[in-house]
Each structure stands twice: as structure tokens, then as C-alpha cells.
MDAnalysis code that builds the backbone (N, CA, C; Angstrom):
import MDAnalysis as mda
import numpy as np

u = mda.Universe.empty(342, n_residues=114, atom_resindex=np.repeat(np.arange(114), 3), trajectory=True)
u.add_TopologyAttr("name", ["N", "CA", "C"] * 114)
u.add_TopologyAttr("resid", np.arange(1, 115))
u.add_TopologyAttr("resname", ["UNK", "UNK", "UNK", "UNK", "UNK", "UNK", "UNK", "UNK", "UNK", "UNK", "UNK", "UNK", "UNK", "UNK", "UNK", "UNK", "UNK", "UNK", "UNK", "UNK", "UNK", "UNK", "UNK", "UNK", "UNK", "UNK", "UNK", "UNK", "UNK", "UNK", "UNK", "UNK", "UNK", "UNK", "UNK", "UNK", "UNK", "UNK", "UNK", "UNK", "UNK", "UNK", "UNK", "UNK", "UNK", "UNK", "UNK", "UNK", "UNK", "UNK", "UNK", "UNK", "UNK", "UNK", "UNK", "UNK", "UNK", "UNK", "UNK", "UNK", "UNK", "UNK", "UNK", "UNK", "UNK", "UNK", "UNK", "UNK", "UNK", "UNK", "UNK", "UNK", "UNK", "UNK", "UNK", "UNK", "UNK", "UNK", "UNK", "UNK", "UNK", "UNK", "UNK", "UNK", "UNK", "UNK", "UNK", "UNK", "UNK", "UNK", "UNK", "UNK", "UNK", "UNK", "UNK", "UNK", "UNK", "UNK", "UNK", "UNK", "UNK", "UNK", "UNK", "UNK", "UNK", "UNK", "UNK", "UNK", "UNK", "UNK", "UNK", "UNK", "UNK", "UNK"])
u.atoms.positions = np.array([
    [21.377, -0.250, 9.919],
    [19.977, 0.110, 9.839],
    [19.220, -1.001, 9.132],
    [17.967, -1.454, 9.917],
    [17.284, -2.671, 9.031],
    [15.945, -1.903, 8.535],
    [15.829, -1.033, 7.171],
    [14.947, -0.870, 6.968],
    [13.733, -1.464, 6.308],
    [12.751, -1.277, 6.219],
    [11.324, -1.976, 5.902],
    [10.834, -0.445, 5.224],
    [9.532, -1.460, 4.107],
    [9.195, -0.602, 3.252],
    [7.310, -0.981, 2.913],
    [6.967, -0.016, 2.625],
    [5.604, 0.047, 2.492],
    [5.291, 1.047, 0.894],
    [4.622, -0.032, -0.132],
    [4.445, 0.617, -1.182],
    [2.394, 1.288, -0.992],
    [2.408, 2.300, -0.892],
    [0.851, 2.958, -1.067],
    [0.960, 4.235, -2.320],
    [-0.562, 4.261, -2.419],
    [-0.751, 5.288, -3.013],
    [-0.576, 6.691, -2.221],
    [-0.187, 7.618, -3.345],
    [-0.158, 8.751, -3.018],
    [-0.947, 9.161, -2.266],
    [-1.840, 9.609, -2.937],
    [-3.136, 9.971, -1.798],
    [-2.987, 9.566, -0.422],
    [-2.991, 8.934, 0.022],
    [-2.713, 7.885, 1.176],
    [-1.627, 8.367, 2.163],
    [-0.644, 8.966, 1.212],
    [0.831, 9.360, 1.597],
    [0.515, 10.841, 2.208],
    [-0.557, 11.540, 1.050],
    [-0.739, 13.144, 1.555],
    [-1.710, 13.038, 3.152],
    [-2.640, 12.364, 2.637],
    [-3.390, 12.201, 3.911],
    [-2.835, 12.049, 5.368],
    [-1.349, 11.023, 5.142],
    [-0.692, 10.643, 6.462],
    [-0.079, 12.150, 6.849],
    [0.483, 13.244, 5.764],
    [1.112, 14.147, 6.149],
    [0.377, 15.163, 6.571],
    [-0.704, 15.058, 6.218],
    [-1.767, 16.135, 6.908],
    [-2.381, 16.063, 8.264],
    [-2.445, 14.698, 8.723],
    [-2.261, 14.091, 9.977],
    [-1.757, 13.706, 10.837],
    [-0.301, 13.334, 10.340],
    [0.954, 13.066, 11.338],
    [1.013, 11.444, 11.093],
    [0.093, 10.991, 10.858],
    [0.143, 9.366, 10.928],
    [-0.471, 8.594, 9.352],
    [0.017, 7.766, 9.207],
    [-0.536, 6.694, 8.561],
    [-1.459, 5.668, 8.837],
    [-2.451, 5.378, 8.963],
    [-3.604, 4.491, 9.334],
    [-3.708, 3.331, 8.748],
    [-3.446, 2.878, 6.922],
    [-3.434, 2.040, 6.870],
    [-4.118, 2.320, 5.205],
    [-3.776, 1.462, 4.652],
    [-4.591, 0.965, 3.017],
    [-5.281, 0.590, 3.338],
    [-6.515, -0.031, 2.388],
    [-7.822, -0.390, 2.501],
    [-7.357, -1.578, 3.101],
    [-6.439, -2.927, 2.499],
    [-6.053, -4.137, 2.869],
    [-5.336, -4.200, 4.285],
    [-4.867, -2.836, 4.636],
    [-4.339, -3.296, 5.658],
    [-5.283, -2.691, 7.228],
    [-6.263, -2.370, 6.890],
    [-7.628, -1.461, 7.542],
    [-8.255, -2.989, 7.705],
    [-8.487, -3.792, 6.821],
    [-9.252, -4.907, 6.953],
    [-8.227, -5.936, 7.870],
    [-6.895, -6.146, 7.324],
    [-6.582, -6.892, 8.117],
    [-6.115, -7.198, 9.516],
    [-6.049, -5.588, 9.944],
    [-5.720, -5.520, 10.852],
    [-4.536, -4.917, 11.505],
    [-3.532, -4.590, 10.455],
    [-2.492, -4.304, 10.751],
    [-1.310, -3.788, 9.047],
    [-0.855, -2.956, 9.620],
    [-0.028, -2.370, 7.942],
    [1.301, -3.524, 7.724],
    [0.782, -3.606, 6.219],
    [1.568, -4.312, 5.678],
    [3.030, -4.049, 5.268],
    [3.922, -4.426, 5.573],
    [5.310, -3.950, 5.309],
    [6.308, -5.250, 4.471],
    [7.271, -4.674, 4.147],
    [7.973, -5.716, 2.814],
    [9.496, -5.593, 3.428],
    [10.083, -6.327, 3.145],
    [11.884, -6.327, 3.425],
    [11.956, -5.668, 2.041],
    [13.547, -5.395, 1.613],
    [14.349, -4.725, 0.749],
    [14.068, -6.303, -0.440],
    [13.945, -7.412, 0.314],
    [13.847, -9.034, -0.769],
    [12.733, -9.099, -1.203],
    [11.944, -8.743, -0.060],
    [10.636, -9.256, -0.641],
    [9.369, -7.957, -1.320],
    [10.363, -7.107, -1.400],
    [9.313, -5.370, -1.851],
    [9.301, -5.634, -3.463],
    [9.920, -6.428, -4.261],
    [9.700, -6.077, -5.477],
    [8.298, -7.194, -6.011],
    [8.561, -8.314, -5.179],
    [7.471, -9.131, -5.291],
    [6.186, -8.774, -5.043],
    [6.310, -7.804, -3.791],
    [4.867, -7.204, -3.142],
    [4.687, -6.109, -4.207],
    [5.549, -5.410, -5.009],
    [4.953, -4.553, -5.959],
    [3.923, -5.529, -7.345],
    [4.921, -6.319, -7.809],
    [4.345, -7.445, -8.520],
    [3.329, -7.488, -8.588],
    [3.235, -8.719, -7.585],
    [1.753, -9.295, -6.939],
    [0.656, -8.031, -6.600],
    [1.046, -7.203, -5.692],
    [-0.332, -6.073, -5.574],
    [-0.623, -4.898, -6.208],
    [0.418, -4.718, -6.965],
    [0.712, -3.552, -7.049],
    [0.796, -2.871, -8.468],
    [0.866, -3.993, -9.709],
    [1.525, -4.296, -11.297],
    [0.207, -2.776, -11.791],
    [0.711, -2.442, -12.661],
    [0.021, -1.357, -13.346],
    [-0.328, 0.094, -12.497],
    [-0.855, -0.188, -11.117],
    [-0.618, 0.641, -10.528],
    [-0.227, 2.114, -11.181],
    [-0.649, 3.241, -10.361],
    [-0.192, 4.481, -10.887],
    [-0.089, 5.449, -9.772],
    [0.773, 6.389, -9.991],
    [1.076, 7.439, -8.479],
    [1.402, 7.187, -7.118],
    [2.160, 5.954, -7.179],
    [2.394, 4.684, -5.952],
    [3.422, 5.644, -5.484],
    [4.110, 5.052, -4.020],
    [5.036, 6.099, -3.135],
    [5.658, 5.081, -2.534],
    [6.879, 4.807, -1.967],
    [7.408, 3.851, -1.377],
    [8.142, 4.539, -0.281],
    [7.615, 4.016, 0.863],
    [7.983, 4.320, 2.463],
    [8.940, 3.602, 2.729],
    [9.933, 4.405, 3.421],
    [11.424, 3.697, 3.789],
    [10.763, 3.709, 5.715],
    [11.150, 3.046, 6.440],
    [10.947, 3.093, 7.621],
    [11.868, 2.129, 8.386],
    [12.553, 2.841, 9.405],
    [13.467, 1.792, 10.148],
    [12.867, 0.890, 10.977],
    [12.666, -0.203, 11.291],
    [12.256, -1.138, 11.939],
    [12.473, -1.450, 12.834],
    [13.599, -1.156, 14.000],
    [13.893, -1.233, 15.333],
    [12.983, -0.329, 16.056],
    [12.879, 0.832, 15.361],
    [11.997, 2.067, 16.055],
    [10.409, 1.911, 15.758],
    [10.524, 0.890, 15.615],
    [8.967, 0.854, 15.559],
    [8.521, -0.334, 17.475],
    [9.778, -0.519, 17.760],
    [9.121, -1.362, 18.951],
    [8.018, -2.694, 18.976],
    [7.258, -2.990, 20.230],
    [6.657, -4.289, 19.789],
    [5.082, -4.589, 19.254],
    [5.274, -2.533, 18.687],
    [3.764, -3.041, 17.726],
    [4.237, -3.345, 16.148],
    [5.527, -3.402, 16.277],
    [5.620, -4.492, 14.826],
    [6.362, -5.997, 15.325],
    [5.281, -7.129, 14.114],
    [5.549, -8.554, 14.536],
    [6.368, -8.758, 12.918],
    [6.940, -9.872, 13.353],
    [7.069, -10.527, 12.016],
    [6.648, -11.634, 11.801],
    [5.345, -11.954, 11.100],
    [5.023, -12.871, 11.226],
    [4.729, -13.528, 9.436],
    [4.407, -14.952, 10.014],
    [4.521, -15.964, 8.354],
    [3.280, -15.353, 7.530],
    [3.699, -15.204, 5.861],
    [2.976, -15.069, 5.307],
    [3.109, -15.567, 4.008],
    [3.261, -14.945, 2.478],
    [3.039, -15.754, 1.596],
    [4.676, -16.462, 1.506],
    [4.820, -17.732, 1.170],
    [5.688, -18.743, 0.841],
    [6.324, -18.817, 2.421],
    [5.416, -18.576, 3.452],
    [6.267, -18.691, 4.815],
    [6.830, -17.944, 4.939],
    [7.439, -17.088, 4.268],
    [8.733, -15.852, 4.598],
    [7.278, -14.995, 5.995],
    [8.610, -14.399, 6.834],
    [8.266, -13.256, 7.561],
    [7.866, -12.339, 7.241],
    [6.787, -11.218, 7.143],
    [7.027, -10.411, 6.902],
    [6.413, -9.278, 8.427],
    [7.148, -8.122, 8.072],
    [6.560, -7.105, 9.303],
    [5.410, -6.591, 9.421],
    [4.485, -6.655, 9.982],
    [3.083, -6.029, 10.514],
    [3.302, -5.316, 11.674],
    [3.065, -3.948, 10.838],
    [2.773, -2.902, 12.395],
    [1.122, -2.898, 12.429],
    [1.117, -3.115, 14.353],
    [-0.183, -2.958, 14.772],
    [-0.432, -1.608, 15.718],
    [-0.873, -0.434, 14.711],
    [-0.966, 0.269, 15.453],
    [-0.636, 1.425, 14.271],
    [-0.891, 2.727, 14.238],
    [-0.664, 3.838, 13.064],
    [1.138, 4.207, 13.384],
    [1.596, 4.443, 11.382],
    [2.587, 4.562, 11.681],
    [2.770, 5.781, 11.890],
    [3.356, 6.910, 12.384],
    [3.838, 8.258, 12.870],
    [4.650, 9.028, 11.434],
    [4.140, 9.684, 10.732],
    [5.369, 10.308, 9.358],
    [6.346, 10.447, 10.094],
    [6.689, 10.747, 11.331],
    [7.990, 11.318, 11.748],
    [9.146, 9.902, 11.683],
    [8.287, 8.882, 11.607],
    [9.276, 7.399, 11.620],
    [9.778, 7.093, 10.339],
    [9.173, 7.790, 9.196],
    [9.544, 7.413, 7.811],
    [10.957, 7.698, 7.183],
    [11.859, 7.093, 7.010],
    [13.566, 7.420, 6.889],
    [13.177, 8.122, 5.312],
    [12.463, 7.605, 4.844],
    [12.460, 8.327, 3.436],
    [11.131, 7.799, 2.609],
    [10.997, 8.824, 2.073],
    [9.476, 8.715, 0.721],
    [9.763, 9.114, -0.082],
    [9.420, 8.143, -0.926],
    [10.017, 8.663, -2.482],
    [9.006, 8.124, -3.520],
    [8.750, 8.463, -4.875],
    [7.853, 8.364, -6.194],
    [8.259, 6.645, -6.408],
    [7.530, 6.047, -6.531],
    [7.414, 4.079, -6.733],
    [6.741, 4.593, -8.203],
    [7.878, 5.099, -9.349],
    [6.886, 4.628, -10.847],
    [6.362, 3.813, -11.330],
    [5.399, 3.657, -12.310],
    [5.364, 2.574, -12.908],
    [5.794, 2.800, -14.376],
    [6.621, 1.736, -14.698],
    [7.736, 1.838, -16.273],
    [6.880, 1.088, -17.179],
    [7.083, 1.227, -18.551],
    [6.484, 1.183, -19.321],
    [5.519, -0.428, -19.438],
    [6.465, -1.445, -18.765],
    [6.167, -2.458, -19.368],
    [4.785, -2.847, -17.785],
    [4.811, -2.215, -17.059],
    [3.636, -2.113, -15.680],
    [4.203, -2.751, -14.691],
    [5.228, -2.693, -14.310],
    [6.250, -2.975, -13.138],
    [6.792, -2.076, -12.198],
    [6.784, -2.306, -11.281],
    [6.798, -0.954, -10.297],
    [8.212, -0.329, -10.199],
    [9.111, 0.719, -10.437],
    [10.278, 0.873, -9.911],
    [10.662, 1.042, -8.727],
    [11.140, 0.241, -7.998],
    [11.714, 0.705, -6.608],
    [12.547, 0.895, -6.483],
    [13.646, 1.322, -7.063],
    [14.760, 1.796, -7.038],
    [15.398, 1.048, -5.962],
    [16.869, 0.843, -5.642],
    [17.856, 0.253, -5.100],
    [16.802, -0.028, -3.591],
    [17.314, -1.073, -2.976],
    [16.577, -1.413, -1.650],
    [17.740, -2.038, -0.946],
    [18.845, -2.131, -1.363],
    [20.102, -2.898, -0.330],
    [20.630, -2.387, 0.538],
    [20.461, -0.720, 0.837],
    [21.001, -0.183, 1.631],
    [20.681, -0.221, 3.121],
])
């Protein structure tokens, strides 16, 4: 299984379940397409966007089943990352789970190697 991960706010998370779909964060509404992280590069994307943050949720989603409205394309330091173009479906989400933030304002994502 090659899963991919998407850190949002809660809110965001209830909204998708009340709808069936996910539409997108504000950043990814503007850019065009939802932003997604590998298991390498999710702790950085918490980092960088995410530091202090509060009530965050981290989307597990398998990535084969998303077909060819996800690209992987270059982004920060050149690495790939996945952009789905197009809303994601809750029914595609392998798992959702609480993304804390620990004392020192770092996001927990708990294990991502699997």
C-alpha cells in the first residue's frame, strides 16, 4: 500500500463527512488542487504550514485509488509531491486520526512508515 497524507483542520474534516467529499483548504481552493505529503515529506509539511496549529486531523489515503486525477508533481526542494485534481471522496480515506500539537508547537503525526 503507498499511502499519502493530508494534514487539515478539523472543521474541514467534519464538513467533508457531512458531504461525502473533501473540496479542499483555503491553499489548496486557490491553487488548484489538494495538497498531499508522502510518509517523508508529512512531518516537514506539518513544520513549515502547520507549527502551532490546533485541532489539526491527518488523512491517511491510498494513492493508487485515486487514479489520474492525482499528479506528482515538483515542488518545494524539487521533491514530488501528490496533487489531487478534483474532490477527494471520505470513502477513499484509509484512516483519520487527531494530528496534536505537543507542547513545544510541533505537530504529532504519529508513525507514517507503514
Amino acid at each position: 500500500m503507498s499511502l499519502i497524507y493530508k494534514i487539515l483542520a478539523r472543521s474541514e474534516w467534519d464538513e467533508a463527512l457531512a458531504s461525502g467529499y473533501f473540496v479542499g483548504s483555503t491553499v489548496d481552493l486557490a491553487d488548484g488542487f489538494i495538497h498531499f505529503s508522502t510518509g517523508t515529506q508529512a512531518p516537514a509539511t506539518a513544520r513549515l504550514h502547520f507549527a502551532g496549529g490546533s485541532d489539526l486531523m491527518l488523512l491517511s489515503v491510498e494513492a493508487t485509488r485515486l487514479g489520474e486525477t492525482l499528479r506528482w508533481e515538483a515542488a518545494r526542494n524539487g521533491d514530488l509531491f501528490p496533487h489531487l485534481y478534483g474532490p477527494l471522496a471520505v470513502a477513499e480515506v484509509v484512516d483519520a486520526r487527531p494530528a496534536p500539537t505537543v507542547a513545544d508547537g510541533t505537530i504529532d503525526l504519529g508513525d507514517l512508515t507503514r
